[in-house]
Legacy VTK file of the C-alpha trace (Angstrom):
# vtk DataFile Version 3.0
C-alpha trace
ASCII
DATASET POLYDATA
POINTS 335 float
0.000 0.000 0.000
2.813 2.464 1.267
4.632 1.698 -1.978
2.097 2.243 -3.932
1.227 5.738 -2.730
4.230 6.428 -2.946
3.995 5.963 -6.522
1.212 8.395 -7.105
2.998 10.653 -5.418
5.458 10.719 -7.682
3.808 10.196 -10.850
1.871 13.205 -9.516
4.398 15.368 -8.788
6.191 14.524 -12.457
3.249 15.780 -14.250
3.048 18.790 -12.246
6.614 19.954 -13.185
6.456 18.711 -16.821
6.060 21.406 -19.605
2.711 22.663 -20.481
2.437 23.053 -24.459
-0.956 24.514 -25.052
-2.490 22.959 -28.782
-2.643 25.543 -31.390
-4.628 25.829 -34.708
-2.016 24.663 -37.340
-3.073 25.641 -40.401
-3.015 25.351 -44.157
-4.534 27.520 -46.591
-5.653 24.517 -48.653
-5.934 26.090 -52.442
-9.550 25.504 -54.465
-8.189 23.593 -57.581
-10.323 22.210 -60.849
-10.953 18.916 -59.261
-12.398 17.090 -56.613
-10.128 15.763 -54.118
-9.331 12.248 -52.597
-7.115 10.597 -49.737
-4.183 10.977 -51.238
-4.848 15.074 -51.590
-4.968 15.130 -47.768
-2.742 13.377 -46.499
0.144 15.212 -47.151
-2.641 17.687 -44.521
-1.740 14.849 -42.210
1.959 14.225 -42.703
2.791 17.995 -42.079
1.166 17.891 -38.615
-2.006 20.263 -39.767
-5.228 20.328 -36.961
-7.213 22.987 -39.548
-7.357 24.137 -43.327
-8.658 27.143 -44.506
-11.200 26.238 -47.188
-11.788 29.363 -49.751
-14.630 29.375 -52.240
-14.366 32.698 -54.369
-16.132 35.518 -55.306
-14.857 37.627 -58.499
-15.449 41.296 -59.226
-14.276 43.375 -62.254
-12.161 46.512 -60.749
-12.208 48.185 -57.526
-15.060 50.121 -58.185
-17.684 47.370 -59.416
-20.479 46.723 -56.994
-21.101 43.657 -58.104
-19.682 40.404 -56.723
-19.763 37.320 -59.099
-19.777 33.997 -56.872
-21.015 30.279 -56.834
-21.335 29.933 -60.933
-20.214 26.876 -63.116
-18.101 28.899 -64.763
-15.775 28.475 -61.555
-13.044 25.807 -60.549
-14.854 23.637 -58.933
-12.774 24.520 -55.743
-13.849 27.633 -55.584
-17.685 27.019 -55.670
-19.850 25.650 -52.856
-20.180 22.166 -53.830
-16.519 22.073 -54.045
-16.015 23.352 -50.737
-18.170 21.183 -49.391
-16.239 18.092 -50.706
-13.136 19.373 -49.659
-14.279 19.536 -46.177
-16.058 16.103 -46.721
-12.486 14.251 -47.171
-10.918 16.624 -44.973
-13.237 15.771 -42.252
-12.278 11.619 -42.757
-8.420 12.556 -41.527
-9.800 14.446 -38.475
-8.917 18.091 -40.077
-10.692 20.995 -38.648
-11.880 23.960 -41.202
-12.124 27.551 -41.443
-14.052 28.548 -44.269
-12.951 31.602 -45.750
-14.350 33.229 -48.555
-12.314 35.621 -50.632
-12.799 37.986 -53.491
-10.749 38.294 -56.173
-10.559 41.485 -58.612
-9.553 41.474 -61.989
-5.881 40.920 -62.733
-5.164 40.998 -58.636
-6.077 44.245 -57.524
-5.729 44.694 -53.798
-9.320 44.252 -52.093
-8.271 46.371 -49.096
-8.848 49.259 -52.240
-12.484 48.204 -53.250
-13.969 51.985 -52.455
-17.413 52.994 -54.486
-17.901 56.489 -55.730
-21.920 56.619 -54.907
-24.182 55.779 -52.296
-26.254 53.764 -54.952
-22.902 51.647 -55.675
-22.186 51.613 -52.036
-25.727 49.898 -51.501
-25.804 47.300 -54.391
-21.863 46.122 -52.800
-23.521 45.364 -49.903
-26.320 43.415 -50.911
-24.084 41.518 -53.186
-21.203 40.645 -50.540
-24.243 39.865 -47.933
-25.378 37.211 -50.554
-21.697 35.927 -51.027
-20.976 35.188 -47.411
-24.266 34.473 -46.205
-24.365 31.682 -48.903
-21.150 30.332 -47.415
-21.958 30.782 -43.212
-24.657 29.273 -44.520
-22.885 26.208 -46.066
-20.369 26.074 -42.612
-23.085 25.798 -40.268
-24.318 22.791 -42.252
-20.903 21.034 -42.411
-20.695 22.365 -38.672
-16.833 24.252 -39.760
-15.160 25.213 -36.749
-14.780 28.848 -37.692
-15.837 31.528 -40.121
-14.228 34.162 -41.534
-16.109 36.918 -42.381
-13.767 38.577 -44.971
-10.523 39.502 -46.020
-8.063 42.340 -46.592
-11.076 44.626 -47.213
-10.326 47.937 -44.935
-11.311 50.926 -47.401
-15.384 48.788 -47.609
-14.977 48.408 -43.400
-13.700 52.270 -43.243
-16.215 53.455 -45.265
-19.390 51.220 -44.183
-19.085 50.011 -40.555
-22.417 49.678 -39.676
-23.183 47.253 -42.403
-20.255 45.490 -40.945
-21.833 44.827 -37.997
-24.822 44.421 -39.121
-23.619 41.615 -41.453
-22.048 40.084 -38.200
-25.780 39.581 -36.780
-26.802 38.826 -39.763
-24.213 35.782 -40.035
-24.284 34.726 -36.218
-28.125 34.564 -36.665
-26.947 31.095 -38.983
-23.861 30.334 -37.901
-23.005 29.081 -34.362
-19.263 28.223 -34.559
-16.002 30.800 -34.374
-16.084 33.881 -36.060
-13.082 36.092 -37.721
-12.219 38.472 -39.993
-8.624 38.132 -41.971
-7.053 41.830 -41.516
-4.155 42.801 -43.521
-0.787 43.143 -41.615
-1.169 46.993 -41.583
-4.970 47.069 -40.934
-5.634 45.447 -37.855
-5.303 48.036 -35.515
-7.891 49.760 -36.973
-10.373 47.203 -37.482
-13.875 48.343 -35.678
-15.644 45.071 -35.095
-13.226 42.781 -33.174
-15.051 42.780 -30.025
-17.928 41.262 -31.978
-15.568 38.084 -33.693
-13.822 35.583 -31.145
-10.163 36.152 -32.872
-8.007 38.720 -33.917
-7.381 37.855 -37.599
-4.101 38.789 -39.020
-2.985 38.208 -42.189
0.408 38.288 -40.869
2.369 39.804 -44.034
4.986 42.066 -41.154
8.273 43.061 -42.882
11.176 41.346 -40.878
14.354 42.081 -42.326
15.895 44.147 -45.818
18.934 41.551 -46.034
18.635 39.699 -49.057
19.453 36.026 -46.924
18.026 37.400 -43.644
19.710 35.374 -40.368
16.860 33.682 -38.039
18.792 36.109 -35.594
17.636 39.316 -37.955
13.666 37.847 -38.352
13.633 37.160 -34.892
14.909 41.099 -34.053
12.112 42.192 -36.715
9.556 40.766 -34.909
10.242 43.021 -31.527
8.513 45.949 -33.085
5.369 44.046 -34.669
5.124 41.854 -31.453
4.356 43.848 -28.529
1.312 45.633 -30.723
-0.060 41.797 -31.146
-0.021 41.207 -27.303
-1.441 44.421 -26.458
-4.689 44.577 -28.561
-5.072 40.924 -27.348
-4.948 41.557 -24.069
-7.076 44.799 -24.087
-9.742 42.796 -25.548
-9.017 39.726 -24.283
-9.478 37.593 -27.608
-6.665 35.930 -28.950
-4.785 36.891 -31.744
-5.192 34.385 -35.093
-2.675 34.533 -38.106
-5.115 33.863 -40.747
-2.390 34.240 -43.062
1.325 34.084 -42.689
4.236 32.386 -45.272
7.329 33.925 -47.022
8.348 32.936 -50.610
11.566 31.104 -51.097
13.185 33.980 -52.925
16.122 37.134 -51.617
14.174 39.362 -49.766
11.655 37.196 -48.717
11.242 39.435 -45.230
11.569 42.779 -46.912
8.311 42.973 -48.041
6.744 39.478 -47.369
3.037 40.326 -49.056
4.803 40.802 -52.523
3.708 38.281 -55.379
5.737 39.800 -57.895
6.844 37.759 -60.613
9.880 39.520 -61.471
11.300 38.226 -58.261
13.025 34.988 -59.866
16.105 34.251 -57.186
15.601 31.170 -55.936
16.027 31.266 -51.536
15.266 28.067 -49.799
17.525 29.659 -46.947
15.577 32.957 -46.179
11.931 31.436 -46.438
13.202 28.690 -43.567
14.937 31.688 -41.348
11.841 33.695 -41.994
9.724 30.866 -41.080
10.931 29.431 -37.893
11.754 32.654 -36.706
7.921 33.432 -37.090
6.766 30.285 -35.386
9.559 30.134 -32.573
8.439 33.981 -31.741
3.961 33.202 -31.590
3.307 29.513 -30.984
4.694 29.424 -27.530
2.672 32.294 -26.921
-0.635 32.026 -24.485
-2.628 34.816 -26.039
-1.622 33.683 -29.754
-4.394 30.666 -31.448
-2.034 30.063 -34.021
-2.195 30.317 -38.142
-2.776 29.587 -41.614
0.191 28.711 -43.923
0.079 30.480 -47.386
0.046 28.290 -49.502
-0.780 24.805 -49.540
-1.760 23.413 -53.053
-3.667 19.847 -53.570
-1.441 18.542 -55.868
1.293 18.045 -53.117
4.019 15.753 -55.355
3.510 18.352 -58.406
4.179 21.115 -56.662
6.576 23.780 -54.910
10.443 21.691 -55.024
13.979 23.964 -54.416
13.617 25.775 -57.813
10.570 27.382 -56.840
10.354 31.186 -55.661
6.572 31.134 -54.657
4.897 30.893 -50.742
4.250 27.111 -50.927
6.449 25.226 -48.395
5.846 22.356 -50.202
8.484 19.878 -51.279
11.089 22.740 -49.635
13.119 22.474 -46.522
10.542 25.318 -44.996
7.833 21.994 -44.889
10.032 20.233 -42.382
10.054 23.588 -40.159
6.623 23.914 -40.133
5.860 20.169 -39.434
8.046 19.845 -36.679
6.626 23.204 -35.035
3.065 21.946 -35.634
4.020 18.481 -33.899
4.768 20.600 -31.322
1.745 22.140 -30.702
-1.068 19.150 -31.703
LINES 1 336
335 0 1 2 3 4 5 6 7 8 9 10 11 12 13 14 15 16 17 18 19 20 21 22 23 24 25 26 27 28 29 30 31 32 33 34 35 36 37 38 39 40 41 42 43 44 45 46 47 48 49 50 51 52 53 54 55 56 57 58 59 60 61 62 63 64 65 66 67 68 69 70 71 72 73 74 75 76 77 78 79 80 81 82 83 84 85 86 87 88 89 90 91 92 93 94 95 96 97 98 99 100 101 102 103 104 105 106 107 108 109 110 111 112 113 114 115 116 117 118 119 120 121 122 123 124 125 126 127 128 129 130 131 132 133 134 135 136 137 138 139 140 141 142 143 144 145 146 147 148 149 150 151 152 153 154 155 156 157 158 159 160 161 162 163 164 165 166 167 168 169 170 171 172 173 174 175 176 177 178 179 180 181 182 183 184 185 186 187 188 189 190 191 192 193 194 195 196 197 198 199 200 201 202 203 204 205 206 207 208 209 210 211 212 213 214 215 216 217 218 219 220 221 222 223 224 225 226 227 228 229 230 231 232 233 234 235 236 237 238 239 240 241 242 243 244 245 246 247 248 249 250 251 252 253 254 255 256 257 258 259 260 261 262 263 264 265 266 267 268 269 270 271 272 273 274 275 276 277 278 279 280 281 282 283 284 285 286 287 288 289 290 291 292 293 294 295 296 297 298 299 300 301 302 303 304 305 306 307 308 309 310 311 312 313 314 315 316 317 318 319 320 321 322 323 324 325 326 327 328 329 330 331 332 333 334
């Protein structure tokens, strides 16, 4: 008897002083494609230690000053419709993934959505009744394949500036349906002034900070960028006591890759395994030991794992690049 209380004790005791990791949302931003996808799409999902993927059906409007939002047709990849959502989260769901769905709008030849601004009240009026049918159709669709969160929109700060009481009307309108997580995906220099966080249950970031100007920046140099971007993260999280969420965050495997991290520029054609890894762990060594951080959404993570990313490839896919084995081990970390 004595020995064996003597063995609770103990085992007791050990658990008490052994490290506490807290389980974080490790994230993929898994990319709507042409096709339907399978097992062998996910598990890749699997082997890189991912708990979530951001699902993204699309909406499409002409120029930043169109009211009109174009969403759900069969002229779409069939990723980027409903149905294909849907059956992404279907097989996701089989490998015990979690989802965000997050629908996005694109504009004509990649204009930045933060710009969409309309020059009339009639305009004004006509945007909102078309983005209220494009993500009502889709809070809809994750209440019915009970998603884990929602986010509400993305990179859109000029609309939010100029109409934030439709904004928070449309959150009503959207928790009226949906009953899970809510977020919004603010740019890396928007945040701060986002109006509705108190109403959402994370702090979305699209987290896009510049880190370093060196063209190979050190983990040492990422890790020093991050002490001015930081301490803003922490304190708007703990003034409103919601967690902050990196909705987005990635480098691209090219020189420069912290300089300017959002850039998608094609002209950018040197190849640097080296600076998206520094960039990388830094990023995930400073936030996902952090108590008030929820974690984040790797940009990008394509379905056709094997045919994609590799070391001669300059864009934000970790895939098939030593960056995939950071971000796996970090995530096994934190399951």
């Amino acid at each position: 008897m004595r020995i064996a209380v003597l063995f609770f004790i103990a085992f007791t005791l050990g658990c008490s002083v052994a490290p506490y990791k807290k389980s974080k949302i490790n994230g993929v931003s898994f990319v709507a494609a042409r096709d339907a996808v399978d097992s062998s799409h996910v598990a890749p999902v699997v082997n890189v230690n991912a708990n979530y993927a951001a699902i993204m059906p699309f909406g499409f409007i002409k120029n930043l000053k169109h009211p009109e939002i174009i969403h759900n047709t069969d002229r779409q990849w069939f990723g980027e419709t409903r149905a294909g959502a849907e059956q992404y989260i279907t097989e996701l769901r089989k490998a015990n993934i979690n989802v965000m769905v997050k629908p996005q709008i694109w504009v004509w030849r990649g204009e930045f959505t933060g710009e969409i601004t309309m020059t009339n009240e009639e305009d004004w009026q006509t945007l909102e009744t078309s983005y209220t049918s494009f993500i009502i159709e889709y809070a809809d669709m994750a209440e019915k394949v009970n998603a884990e969160l929602f986010c509400i929109g993305t990179e859109l700060e000029s609309f939010i500036k100029h109409r934030p009481e439709y904004w928070s009307q449309l959150i009503k309108k959207i928790k009226s349906i949906y009953n899970g997580k809510l977020t919004y995906a603010a740019n890396w220099d928007e945040f701060v002034r986002t109006p509705f966080w108190n109403q959402l249950d994370y702090i979305g970031v699209d987290a896009y900070f510049p880190v370093s100007d060196k063209e190979t920046p050190s983990y040492e140099d990422c890790i020093e960028g991050w002490t001015s971007h930081k301490p803003i993260l922490k304190q708007l999280s703990q003034a409103l006591k919601k967690s902050i969420l990196f909705t987005e965050y990635g480098y691209r495997s090219v020189d420069f890759s912290g300089k300017q991290p959002w850039l998608s520029d094609h002209t950018m054609k040197d190849v640097n395994l080296k600076a998206q890894v520094n960039a990388t762990q830094a990023l995930l060594d400073t936030f996902w030991g952090e108590n008030w951080f929820a974690g984040g959404f790797i940009w990008k993570w394509f379905i056709m794992h094997d045919k994609v990313g590799g070391h001669d490839n300059t864009m934000f896919t970790p895939q098939n690049k030593p960056a995939q084995a950071v971000i796996s081990k970090t995530y096994a970390t934190f399951k």
